[in-house]
Every structure is written in structure tokens, then in C-alpha cells.
PLY file of the C-alpha trace (Angstrom):
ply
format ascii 1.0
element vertex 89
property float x
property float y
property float z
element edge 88
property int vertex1
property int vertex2
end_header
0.00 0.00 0.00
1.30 3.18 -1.00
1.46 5.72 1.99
1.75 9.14 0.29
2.05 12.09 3.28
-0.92 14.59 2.80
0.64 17.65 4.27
1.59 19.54 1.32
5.01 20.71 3.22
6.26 16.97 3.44
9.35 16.54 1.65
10.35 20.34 0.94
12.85 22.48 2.46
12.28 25.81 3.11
14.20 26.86 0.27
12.22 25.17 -2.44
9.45 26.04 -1.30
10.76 29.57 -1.80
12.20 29.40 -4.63
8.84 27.58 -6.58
7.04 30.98 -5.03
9.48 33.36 -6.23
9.70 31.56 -9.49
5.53 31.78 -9.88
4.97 35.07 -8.33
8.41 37.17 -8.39
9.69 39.15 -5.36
7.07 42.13 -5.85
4.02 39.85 -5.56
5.72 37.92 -2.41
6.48 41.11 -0.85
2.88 41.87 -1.39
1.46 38.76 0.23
3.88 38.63 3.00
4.72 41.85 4.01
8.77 41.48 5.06
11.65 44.06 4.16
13.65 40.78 2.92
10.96 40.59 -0.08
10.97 44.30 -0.82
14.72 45.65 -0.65
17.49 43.82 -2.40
15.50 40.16 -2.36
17.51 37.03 -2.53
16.85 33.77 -1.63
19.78 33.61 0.69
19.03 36.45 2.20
15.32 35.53 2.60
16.34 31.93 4.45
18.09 33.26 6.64
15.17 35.55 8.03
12.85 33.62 7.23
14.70 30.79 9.50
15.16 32.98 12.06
11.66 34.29 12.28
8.95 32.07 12.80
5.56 34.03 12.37
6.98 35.22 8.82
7.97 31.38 7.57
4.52 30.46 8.59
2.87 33.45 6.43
5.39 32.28 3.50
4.32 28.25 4.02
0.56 28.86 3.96
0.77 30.92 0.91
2.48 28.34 -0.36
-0.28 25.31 0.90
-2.84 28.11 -0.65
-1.09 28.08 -3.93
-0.68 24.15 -3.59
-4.28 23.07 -3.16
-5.37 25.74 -6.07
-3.65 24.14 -8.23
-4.79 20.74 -7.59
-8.39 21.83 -7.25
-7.98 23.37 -10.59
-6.19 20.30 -12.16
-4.34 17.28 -11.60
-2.23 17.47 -14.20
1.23 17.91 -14.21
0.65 20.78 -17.45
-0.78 23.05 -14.76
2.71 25.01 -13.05
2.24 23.79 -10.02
2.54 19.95 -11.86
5.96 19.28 -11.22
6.63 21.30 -8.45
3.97 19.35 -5.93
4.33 15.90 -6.12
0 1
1 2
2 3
3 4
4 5
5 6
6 7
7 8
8 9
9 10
10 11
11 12
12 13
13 14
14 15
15 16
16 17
17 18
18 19
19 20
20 21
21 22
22 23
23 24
24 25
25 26
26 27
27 28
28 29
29 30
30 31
31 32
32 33
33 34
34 35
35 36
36 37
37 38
38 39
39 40
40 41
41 42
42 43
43 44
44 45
45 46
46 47
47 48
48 49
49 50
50 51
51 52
52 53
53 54
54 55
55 56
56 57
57 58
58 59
59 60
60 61
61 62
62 63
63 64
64 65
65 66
66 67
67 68
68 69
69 70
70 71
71 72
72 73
73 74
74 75
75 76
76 77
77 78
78 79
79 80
80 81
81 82
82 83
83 84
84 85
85 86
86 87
87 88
């Protein structure tokens, strides 16, 4: 029997999971759904870890937009066409 985890954060580091978001929304729209200085001046991904590692109430703003985005895409379509396809399996 095939056990597959259903939280969507099994399996991903912080990182991916930040860099599928910055790669689907760019910095701008991040810094406009989580509202952190990291996002808005001088963005990097390094840069971003490290705060977001640091700073617990902001990772949890950056994970849930990224569940959000997650289960849109799969209530929109299972197929692996759709962007979020190869990114959440």
C-alpha cells in the first residue's frame, strides 16, 4: 500500500518552497502577500532563508501561501501541465 504524506510541506525544504514561489509570483508579488523588508529591498533567496529561519511568524505566512497556492492548483487540475505539476508531487 502506498502511503503518500498529505501535508503539502512533506518533503520540501524551506528553500524550495521559496524558490517555486518566487519563481511563480516574483519578489514584488511575495512582498505583497507577506509583508517582510527581505521581499521588498534587495530580495535574494539567501538572504530571505536566513530571516525567514530565524523568524517564525513570517515562515509560517510564506508556508501557507504556499499550501494556498498548492491546493489551487490541484483543485484546478491534476495534471502535471498546470505550473504547479511538477513542483507538488
Amino acid at each position: 500500500m502506498d502511503q503518500q504524506s498529505k501535508d503539502p510541506l512533506h518533503g520540501i525544504t524551506l528553500e524550495r518552497l521559496l524558490t517555486i514561489l518566487v519563481e511563480k509570483h516574483g519578489w514584488e508579488k511575495l512582498a505583497g502577500e507577506v509583508n517582510i523588508n527581505c521581499f521588498k529591498s534587495d530580495p535574494s533567496i539567501k538572504s530571505s532563508l536566513k530571516f525567514l529561519r530565524r523568524t517564525p511568524w513570517a515562515r509560517k505566512q510564506v508556508e501557507e501561501l504556499y499550501i494556498r497556492d498548492v491546493e489551487d492548483s490541484s483543485n484546478k487540475s491534476d495534471s502535471a501541465d498546470t505550473p504547479w505539476g511538477k513542483w507538488a508531487k
